[in-house]
N, C-alpha and C positions, 0 to 999 in steps of 0.2 A: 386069856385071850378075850377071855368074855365080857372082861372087867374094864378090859382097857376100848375095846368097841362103844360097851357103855359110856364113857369116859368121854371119848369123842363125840357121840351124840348128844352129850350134855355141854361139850364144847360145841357144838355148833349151833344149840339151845338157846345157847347164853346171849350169844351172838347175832343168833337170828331177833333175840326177845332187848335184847340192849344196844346193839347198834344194828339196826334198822336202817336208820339216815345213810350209814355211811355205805352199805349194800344196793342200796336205792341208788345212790351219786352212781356208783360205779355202771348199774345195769344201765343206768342213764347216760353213761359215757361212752359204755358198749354201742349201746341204741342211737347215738347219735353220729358213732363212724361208719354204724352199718347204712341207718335212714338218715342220714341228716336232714333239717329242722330249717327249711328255708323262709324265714323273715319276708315278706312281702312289705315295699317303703312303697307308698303313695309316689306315681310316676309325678315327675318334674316338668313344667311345660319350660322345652328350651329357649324354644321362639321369642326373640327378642323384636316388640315394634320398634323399627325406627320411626320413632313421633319428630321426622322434619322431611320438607318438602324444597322441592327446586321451582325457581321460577327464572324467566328470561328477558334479559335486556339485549336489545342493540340501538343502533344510531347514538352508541356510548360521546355522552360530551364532558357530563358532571353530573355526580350525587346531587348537587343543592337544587333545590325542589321549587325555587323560585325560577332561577335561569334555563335549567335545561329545555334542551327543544325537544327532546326524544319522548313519546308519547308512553314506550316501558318504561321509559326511568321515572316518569315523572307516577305511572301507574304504582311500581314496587317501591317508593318513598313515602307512599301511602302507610305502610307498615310501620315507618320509624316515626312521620309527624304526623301531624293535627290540623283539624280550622278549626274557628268558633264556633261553626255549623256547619252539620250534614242534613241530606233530605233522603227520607226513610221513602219507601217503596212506593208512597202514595203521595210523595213530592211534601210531606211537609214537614215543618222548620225542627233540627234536632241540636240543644245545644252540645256541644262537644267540648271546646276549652269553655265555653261560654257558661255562665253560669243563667241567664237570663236577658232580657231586655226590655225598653220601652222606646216607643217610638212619639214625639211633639206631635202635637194639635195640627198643623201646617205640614206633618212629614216629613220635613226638613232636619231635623233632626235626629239622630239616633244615639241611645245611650244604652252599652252593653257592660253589663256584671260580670266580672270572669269568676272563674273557682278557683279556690283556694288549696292548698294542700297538692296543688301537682306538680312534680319534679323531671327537670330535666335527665337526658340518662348521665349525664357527667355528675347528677345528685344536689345540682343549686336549683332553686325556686323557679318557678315562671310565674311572673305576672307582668300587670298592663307595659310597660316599657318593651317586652318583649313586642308588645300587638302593636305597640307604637312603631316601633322601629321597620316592623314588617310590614305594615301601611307604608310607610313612610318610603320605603324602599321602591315596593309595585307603586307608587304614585309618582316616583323618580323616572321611570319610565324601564328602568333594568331587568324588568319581568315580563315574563308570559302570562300573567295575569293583569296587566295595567289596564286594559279596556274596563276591566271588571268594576275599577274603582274612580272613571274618567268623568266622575257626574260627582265626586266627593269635593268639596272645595276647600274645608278645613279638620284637621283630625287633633284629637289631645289626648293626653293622660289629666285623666280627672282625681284620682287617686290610686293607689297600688292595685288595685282592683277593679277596676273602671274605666272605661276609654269611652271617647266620645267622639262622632263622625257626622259634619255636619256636609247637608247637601245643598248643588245649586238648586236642583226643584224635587219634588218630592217624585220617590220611586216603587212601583208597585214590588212589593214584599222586598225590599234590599237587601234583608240581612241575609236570605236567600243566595245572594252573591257571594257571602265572606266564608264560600267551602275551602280557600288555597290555604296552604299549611304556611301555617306559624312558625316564625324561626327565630334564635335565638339572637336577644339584645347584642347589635356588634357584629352578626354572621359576618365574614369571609361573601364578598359579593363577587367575587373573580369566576371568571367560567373557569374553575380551576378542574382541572380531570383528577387531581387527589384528594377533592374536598374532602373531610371526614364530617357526614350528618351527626348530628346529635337532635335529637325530636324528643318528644314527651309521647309518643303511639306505644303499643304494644310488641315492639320487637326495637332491639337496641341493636346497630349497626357496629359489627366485630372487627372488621374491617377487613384485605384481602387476602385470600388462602394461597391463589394464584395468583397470574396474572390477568387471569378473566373470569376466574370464581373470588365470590366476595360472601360475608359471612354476616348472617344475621341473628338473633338468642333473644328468647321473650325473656321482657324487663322485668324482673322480679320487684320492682317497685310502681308496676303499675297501676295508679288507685283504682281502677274497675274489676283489678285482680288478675291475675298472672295467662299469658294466652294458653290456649290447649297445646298448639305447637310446641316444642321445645327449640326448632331451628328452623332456617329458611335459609337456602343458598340460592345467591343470585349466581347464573352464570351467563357471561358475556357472549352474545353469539354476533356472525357476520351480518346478518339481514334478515327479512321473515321467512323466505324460504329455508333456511336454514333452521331456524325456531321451533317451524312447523314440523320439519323431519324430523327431530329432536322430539318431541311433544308424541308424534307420533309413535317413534321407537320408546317414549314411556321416561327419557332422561330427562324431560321436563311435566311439571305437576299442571300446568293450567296454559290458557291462550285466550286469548281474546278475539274479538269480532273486530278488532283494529287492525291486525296483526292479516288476517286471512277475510277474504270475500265469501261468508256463507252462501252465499247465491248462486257460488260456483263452486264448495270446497264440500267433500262432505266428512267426514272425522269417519275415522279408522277407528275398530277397538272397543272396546269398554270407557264410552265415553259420557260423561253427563254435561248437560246442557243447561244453562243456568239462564234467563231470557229476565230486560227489562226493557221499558218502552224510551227510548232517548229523546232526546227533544230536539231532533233533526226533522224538519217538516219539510216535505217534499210537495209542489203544488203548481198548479194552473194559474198563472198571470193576467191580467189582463191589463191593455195601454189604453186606459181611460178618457184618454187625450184623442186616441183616434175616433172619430165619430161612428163610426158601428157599434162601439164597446160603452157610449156616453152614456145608455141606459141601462138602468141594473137589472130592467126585466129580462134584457137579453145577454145579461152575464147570466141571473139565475137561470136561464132557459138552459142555454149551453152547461150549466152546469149539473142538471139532472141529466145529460147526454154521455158523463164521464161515471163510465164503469167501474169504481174502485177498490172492490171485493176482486174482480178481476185479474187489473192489473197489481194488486198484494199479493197473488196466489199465483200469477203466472211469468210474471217477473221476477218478482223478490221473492218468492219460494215462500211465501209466509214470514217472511223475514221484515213482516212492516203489521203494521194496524192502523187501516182504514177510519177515515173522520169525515166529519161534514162540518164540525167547526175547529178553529185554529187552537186549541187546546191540549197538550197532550193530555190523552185518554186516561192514563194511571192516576193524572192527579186528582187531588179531593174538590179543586176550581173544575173541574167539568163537569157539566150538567147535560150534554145530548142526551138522550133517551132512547134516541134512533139505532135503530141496530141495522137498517137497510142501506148496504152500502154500494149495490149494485145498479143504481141510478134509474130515473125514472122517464122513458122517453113520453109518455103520455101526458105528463107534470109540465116536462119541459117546453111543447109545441106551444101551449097557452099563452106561455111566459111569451115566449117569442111573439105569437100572436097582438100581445099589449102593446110591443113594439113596432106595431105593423110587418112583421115579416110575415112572408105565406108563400106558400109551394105555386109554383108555376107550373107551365102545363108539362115541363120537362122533370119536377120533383124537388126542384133545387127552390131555394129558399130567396126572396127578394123583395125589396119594399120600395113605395114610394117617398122620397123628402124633400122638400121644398123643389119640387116639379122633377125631383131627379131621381131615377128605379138605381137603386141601388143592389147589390147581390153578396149575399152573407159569405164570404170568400177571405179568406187570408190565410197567415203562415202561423205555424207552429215552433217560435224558435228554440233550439235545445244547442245541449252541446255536446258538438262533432267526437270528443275525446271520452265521452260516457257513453259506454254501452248501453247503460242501465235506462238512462234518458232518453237517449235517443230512440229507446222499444217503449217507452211510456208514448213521446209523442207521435211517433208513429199508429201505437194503438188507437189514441184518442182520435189521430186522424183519420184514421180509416172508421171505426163508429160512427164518426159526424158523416163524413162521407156514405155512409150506409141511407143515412136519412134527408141527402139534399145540402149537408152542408158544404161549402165548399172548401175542408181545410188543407193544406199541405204542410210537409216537413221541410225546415228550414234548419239543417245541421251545418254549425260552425265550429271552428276549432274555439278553444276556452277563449281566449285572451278579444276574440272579434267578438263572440257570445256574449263578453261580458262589454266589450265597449258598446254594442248596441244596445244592450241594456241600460247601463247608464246614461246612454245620448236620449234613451228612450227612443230610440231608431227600431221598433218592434211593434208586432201585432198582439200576437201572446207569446207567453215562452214559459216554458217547463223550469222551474227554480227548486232547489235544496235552501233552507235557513236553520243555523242552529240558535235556539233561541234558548237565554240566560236562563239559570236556574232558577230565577223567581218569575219566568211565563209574563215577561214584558214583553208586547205586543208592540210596542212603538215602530222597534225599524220597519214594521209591513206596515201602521195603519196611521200613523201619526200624523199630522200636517204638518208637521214640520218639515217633512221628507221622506218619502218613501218610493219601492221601485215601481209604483202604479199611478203616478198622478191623479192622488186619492184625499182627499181631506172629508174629514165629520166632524164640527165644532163639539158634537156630543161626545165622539169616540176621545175627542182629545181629553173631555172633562173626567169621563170614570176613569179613565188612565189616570188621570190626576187625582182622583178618589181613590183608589186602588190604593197611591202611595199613602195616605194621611191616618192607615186602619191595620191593626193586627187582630182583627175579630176575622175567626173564619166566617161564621152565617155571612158578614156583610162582605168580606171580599168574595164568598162564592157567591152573593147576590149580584156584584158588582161586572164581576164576571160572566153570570148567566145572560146578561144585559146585554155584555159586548158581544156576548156571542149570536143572541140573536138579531143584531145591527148586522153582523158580518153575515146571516143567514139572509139578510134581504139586500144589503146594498152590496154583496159580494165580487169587492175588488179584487178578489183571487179564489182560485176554488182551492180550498184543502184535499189530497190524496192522500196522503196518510202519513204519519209517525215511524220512522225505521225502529229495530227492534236491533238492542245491542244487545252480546252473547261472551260468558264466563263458559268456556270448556275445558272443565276439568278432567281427568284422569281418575283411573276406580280407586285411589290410593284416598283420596280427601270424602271422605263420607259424609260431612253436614259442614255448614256453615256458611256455604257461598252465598251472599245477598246483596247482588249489586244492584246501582240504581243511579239515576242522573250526579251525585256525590261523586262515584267513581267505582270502577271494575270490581277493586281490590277491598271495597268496604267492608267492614265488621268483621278483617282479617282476624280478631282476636280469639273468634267463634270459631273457624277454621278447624278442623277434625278429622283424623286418620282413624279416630276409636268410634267412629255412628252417634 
C-alpha cells in the first residue's frame, strides 16, 4: 500500500516536473470561466459629420447665371461659375479665370490673360472663346449684366488665351466690372427653367433630387483644389417669408440681408453674422439750379447741419457706415481720416455766413440778393413708399429746423419722386445710388449728366485719369483729389454706405467672406469642421 502511494506521488512528480504547460492551460481555463478576462477595445466615435449644407432659392426662373432675374439664384450660381475678377474685402482687383492684365496708354483699351489648365465640369477646356461668347451675349442685350459692359465698343479673341475689350472712353478701374460668371462657348440662352449649368467654380451642379431640391458636389477637378463641403442642396422655396422661417427652424444653412430687412428682423438662435460695406450710397441732394443751392458755401453749411452717426444708429440699427466723402469706406481708394460723423453746427453757420445768410430777429436764417431778402426755406423730397427715407428726411428736417432753418418734408409716392427728380422739379431730396464695382463716380458728378445740375471741368478730367492707370498709389492719389473737390463744392452730401449681411447658421464654422463680388464668395472655404 505503501509502495503503491509512493508510486502515485512520483506520478504526479512527473507531471507536475514535465508537463507544467499543460496544467497551467487548464488552471487558466478554470480561471477564466470563473473571472473572465474582459478586453478593453478603444471606444468608436459613431458620430458621422454630414459635411453638406442647404441653401435657398425663390423667384425660381432659371439656373443660367446670365438671364435669371432672381437675386438667390443668381446668388447660389456663384458656387458652380466664375468671372475674370472678384474684389476681395478691400475692393481690390482679384483675378479669378483671369490670369492677369494690362491696360493702353489712353485707357481705352484692355487686354486680359486667361489661365490656363481650368476645366469645365463636363471636363473640356475653357478658354478665351468662352470669354468671347459671354461678352458677346451681355452686349446683345440678353442679360442682367448688359449695363456693366454698355461703354465696351469692340471685343476679340486675340489668342486661346487672351481677349481683348476695347472702349468708347476710358474707365476708372473697368476690369473691376467683369465680376459676372463666365459661360460656356455656345450656352443654351433661353430663360429655360431646365437649364442644366455647367461652370468651372467649386461645386458641380448634380442636377434635381426633387422637384424643388436640386443637387450640388465639390468638383473634384477643381485646380485651387477640392471645396471643404462635400455637398450643397438648393431647395426651392415660395418667397422670403418663407425662407426666413425655414432658416430659422435651421433647414436652411445661410440668408442674406436681401432676402430680410435687418433694421427690422432680428435672427433667432445660434446665429453668426457676417458684415461687408456694399456700395449702396445713400445721400442728401442738392438742385444746384435753384438759386439758394447756387453756392457751395451754403451746400457745405448745411451739410455740417446733417447728423450721420445718428441717423446710422437710429435708423439703420448700425446697419450702414457713415462718410463725409462719396467713397466706400472698405476700399483701399478712400482716404478720409475723419472719424466725426456727427456734424458740426458751429462749422456750419460760417459757411452759411460766406453766403450772406444770418439769423433774424425771429432765429430763422435770411439773406439779402440783388435788393431781394430771401429766407433759407425749402422741401426735403424723399420717397412716400420708404420707410427708411422718409425717417432720414424727416430727421434732417427737423435738426435744421432746430437752428432757424426752414426745412420741410416732401414725401411722394416712388414713380412722382422720381419724375421730379428727373424733371429736376426739387429742392433737395434724399437719394440711394448703387455704384459699380470699380467706384465710378460719374452718374453723381459728371458733366455729362447728373441728378444735381452739377459740372467741374476738373472732376470730369481725374475721372478720365482714373481710367488711363492701374498703379494703386496713383489712382488712390487720383482719388483723394476727387474727394476733396467733393468736400468743398459739395453737390450732395454723403450719409453713408449700407452694410450688407451673410447669416449663417452654427452648423458653417469658418469661411464666410462676402464682399461687393457677391454674398456667396470664396464658397470653396466654407467649413462645418472650424
Amino acid at each position: 500500500m505503501k509502495r503503491i502511494l509512493i508510486a502515485a506521488l512520483a506520478a504526479v512528480m512527473l507531471v507536475s516536473f514535465s508537463g507544467c504547460s499543460a496544467v497551467d492551460e487548464m488552471k487558466d481555463k478554470i480561471s477564466e470561466l470563473v473571472n473572465p478576462t474582459v478586453t478593453e477595445e478603444p471606444v468608436k466615435n459613431t458620430t458621422v459629420i454630414n459635411n453638406s449644407i442647404n441653401i435657398g432659392i425663390y423667384d425660381f426662373d432659371t439656373f443660367n447665371p446670365l438671364l435669371t432675374n432672381s437675386q438667390t439664384v443668381r446668388d447660389c450660381m456663384q458656387l458652380v461659375y466664375e468671372p475674370l475678377f472678384a474684389l476681395d474685402e478691400n475692393m481690390r482687383i482679384v483675378p479669378v479665370l483671369a490670369k492677369d492684365y494690362s491696360v493702353s496708354p489712353d485707357g481705352r483699351q484692355i487686354l486680359i490673360n486667361l489661365k490656363e489648365g481650368v476645366t469645365w465640369h463636363d471636363g473640356s477646356t475653357f478658354d478665351a472663346y468662352d470669354v468671347a461668347y459671354t461678352i458677346r451675349r451681355i452686349r446683345q442685350g440678353d442679360t442682367t449684366y448688359t449695363n456693366a459692359l454698355s461703354l465696351v465698343s469692340t471685343h476679340g479673341v486675340v489668342n486661346d488665351y487672351s481677349v481683348r475689350i476695347d472702349l468708347n472712353y476710358s474707365v476708372p478701374n473697368f476690369v473691376a466690372l467683369l465680376t459676372f460668371p463666365i459661360v460656356k462657348y455656345q450656352t443654351n440662352m433661353k430663360m429655360d427653367s431646365s437649364y442644366n449649368p455647367i461652370g468651372t467654380g467649386p461645386f458641380r451642379f448634380t442636377g434635381p433630387i426633387t422637384k424643388t431640391r436640386f443637387g450640388m458636389s465639390a468638383f473634384e477637378g477643381y485646380r485651387d483644389g477640392r471645396a471643404l463641403l462635400d455637398n450643397v442642396y438648393i431647395e426651392q422655396v415660395p418667397n422670403a417669408d418663407k425662407y426666413r422661417s425655414m432658416f430659422e427652424a435651421s433647414e436652411l444653412d445661410v440668408m442674406t440681408s436681401e432676402m430680410v430687412d435687418l433694421t427690422k428682423y432680428m435672427p433667432k438662435g445660434n446665429i453668426n453674422m457676417y458684415d461687408f460695406i456694399t456700395n449702396k450710397l445713400t445721400f442728401l441732394g442738392f438742385n444746384i439750379a435753384n438759386g439758394i443751392f447756387a453756392g457751395n458755401e451754403t451746400r457745405m453749411g448745411l451739410a455740417e447741419f446733417v447728423n450721420k452717426e445718428e441717423i446710422v444708429s437710429s435708423i439703420l440699427y448700425s446697419h450702414g457706415k457713415a462718410v463725409n466723402i462719396p467713397i466706400n469706406p472698405s476700399s483701399y481708394l478712400y482716404s478720409d481720416t475723419n472719424t466725426d460723423f456727427t456734424g458740426n453746427i458751429s462749422e456750419g453757420m460760417p459757411h452759411l455766413g460766406n453766403d450772406g445768410w444770418g439769423a433774424d430777429e425771429n432765429g430763422v436764417y435770411v439773406r439779402e440778393r440783388n435788393g431781394i431778402q430771401e429766407t433759407l426755406r425749402f422741401k426735403i423730397l424723399t420717397n412716400k413708399d420708404s420707410e427708411e427715407k422718409t425717417a432720414i428726411a424727416e430727421k434732417i428736417a427737423s435738426d435744421l429746423q432746430k437752428h432757424g432753418i426752414l426745412a420741410t418734408v416732401d414725401a411722394e409716392p416712388y414713380e412722382q419722386y422720381t419724375a421730379l427728380i428727373n424733371s429736376k422739379n426739387y429742392d433737395v431730396f434724399i437719394g440711394e445710388v448703387e455704384l459699380g464695382s470699380n467706384m465710378d463716380l460719374s452718374p453723381l458728378v459728371s458733366s455729362a449728366g447728373n441728378y444735381f445740375s452739377y459740372g467741374n471741368t476738373a472732376v470730369d478730367t481725374l475721372i478720365g485719369q482714373l481710367g488711363m492707370t492701374q498703379n494703386e498709389d496713383e489712382q488712390r492719389a487720383l482719388f483723394q483729389q476727387l474727394g476733396d473737390i467733393m468736400l468743398t463744392e459739395m453737390p450732395f452730401v454723403p450719409i453713408f454706405y449700407r452694410k450688407g449681411s451673410v447669416l449663417a447658421g452654427a452648423s458653417i464654422k469658418s469661411g464666410i467672406a462676402p464682399s461687393v463680388s457677391g454674398f456667396y464668395r470664396n464658397s470653396q472655404l466654407w467649413s462645418k469642421l472650424g
